[in-house]
C-alpha positions in Angstrom: 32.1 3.4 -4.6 29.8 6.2 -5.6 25.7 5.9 -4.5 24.7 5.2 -8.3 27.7 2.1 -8.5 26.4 0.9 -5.5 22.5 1.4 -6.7 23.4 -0.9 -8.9 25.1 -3.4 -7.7 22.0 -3.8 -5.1 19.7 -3.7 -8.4 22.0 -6.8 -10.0 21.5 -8.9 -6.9 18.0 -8.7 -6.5 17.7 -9.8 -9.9 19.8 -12.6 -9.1 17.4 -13.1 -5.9 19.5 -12.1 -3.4 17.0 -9.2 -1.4 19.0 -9.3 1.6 22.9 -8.3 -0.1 20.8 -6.0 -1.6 19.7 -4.2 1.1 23.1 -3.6 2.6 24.0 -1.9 -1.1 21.0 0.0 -1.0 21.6 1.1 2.7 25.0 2.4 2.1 23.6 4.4 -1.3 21.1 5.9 0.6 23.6 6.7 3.3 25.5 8.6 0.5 22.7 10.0 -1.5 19.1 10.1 -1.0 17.6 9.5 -4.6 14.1 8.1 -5.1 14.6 5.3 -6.9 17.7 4.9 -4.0 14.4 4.8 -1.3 12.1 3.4 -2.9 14.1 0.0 -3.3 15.8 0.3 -0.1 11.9 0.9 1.5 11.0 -2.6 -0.5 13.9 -4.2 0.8 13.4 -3.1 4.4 10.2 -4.2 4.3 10.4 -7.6 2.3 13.7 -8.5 4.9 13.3 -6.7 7.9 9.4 -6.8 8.1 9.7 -3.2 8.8 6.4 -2.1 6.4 5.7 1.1 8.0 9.0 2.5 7.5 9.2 0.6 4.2 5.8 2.0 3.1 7.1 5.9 4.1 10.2 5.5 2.0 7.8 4.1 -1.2 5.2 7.0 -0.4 8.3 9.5 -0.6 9.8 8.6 -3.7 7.1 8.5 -5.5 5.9 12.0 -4.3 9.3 13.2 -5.4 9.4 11.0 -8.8 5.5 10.1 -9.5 6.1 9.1 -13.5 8.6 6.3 -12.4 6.6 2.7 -12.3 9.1 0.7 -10.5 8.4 3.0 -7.5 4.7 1.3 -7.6 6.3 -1.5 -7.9 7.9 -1.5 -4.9 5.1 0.0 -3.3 2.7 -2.8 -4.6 5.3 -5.4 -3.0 5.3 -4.1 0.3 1.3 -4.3 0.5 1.9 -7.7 -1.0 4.2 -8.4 1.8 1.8 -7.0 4.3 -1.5 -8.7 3.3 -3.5 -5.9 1.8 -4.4 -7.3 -1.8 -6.4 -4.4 -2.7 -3.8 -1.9 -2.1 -1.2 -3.8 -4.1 -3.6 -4.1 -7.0 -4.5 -0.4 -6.8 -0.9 0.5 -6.4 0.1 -1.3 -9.1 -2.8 -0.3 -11.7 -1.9 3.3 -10.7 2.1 2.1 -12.1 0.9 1.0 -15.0 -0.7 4.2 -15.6 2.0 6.1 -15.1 4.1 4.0 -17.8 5.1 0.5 -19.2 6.5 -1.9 -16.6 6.7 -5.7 -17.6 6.9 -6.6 -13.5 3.9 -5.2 -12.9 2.1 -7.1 -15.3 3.7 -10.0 -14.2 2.5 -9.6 -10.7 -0.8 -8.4 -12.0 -1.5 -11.6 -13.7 -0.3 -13.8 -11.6 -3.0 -12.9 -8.6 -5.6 -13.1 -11.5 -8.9 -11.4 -11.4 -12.2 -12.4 -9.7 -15.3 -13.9 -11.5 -18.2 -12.0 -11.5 -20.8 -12.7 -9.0 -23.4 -15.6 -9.3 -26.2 -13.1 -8.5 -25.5 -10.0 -10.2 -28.4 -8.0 -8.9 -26.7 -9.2 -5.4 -23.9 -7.5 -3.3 -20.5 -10.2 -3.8 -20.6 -10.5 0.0 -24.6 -11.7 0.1 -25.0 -15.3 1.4 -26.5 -16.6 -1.6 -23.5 -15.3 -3.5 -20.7 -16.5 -2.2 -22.0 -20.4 -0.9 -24.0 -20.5 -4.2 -20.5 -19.4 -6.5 -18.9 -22.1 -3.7 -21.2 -24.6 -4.5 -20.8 -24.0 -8.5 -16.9 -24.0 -8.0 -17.1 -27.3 -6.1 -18.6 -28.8 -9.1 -16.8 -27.1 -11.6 -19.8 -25.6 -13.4 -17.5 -22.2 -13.2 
């Protein structure tokens, strides 16, 4: 099989939810050719399977220095951050996608880890004590 046959093969079974097939497609692609779409997924997979985000992370960061108009490179980028805790990286990442061009994953993602109300206090930093237990407070009795 040629790198692009088994690209995509690696692409059909993580749309059927099967990350970890996919990664041994993606491996042996990568093995063949080094594309970035080929490292970016493989770095998403790595990192999503293996736990591996560093190296995961360096394989995103490449492809998209190589191919920076390409959204699903965010995407996989925004997943790994996902994966490794850091929210605000994730969002960022995948903002800077949608930038870049149309990618209906993205805004899946996007909406579903929603967006933050705005602060009880305005005038107040978010991270104020009178902010946050006063917004906890008004949460606990639903009057937001």
């Amino acid at each position: 099989m040629t790198a692009d046959e088994l690209f995509e093969k690696g692409i059909a079974l993580l749309s059927d939810n099967n990350p970890l097939a996919a990664l041994a497609f993606f491996e042996k692609a990568h093995n063949i050719k080094k594309t970035p779409p080929i490292q970016s997924y493989l770095g998403m997979c790595i990192a999503l399977e293996r736990g591996k985000i560093t190296y995961g992370l360096m394989l995103c960061n490449d492809a998209i220095h190589l191919e920076p108009e390409n959204p699903a490179h965010y995407l996989n980028l925004g997943r790994i951050y996902l994966k490794a805790g850091s929210r605000v990286n994730a969002i960022e990442t995948f903002r800077k996608g949608l930038s870049v061009g149309d990618n209906a994953e993205i805004k899946r993602i996007l909406d579903s880890l929603g967006t933050r109300k705005k602060p009880v206090f305005p005038f107040l930093s978010r991270n104020n004590f009178l902010n946050k237990y006063t917004g906890f407070m008004m949460h606990r009795l639903k009057l937001r």
